[in-house]
N, C-alpha and C positions, 0 to 999 in steps of 0.2 A: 735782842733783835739781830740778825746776821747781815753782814753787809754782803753786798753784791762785788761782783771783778770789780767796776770801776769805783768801788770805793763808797758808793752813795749808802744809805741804808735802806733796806727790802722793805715792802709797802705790806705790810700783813694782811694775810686774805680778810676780805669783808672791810676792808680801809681803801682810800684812795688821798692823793696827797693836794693840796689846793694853796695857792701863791697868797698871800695877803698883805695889804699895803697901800697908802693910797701915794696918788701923784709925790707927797710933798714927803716921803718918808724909806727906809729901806724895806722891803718886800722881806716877809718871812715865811716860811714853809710851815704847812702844818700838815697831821696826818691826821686826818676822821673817819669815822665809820659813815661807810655808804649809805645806812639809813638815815643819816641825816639832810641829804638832798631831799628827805618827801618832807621836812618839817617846814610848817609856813614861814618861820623867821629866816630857814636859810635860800627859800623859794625866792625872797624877798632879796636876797644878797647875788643869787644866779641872774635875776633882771638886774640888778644893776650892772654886772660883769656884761651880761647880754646889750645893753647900754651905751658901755664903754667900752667894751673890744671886740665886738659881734660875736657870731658863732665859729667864724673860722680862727682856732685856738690850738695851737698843738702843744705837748705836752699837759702840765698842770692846769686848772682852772684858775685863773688869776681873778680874785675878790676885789673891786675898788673900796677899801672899808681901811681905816685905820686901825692897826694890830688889837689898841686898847679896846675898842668898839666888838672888834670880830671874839675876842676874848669873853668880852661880857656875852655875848650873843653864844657863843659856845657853852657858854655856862647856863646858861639857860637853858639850852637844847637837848643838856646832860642832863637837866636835872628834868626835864622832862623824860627821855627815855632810861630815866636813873633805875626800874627794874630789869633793865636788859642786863646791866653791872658790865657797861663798854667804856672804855678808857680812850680819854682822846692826848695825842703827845705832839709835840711840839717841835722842830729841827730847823 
């Protein structure tokens, strides 16, 4: 993966990058494949950000979901679109 000038790392085409963390914990960065917003388990995780910090968002999507929570829910989402053979990473 190539970093970008200020140092951050490039968000691969067909990826987008999403905040996760809840109130009581540090926030971590993840990077997923865009298809994963049409899957119901993560439809269910955008109402709650929609919930808890409205629409008006800039930058990343911030998740209110605890990392371990969002992890397992990833895992599932994977192993749902598991014949696409898409890699989700973590920063």
């Amino acid at each position: 993966m190539m970093k970008e000038e200020d140092g951050k790392l490039k968000i691969p085409r067909g990826c987008m990058a999403v905040m996760v963390g809840h109130e009581d914990e540090e926030k971590k960065r993840f990077i997923i494949p865009v298809m994963y917003i049409n899957h119901p388990l993560f439809i269910e995780l955008l109402k709650d950000a929609e919930l808890e910090y409205g629409f008006h968002n800039q930058g990343p999507i911030n998740i209110p979901c605890h990392v371990q929570d969002f992890c397992n829910i990833q895992t599932m989402i994977h192993q749902d679109y598991q014949h696409h053979h898409v890699f989700c990473f973590k920063y």
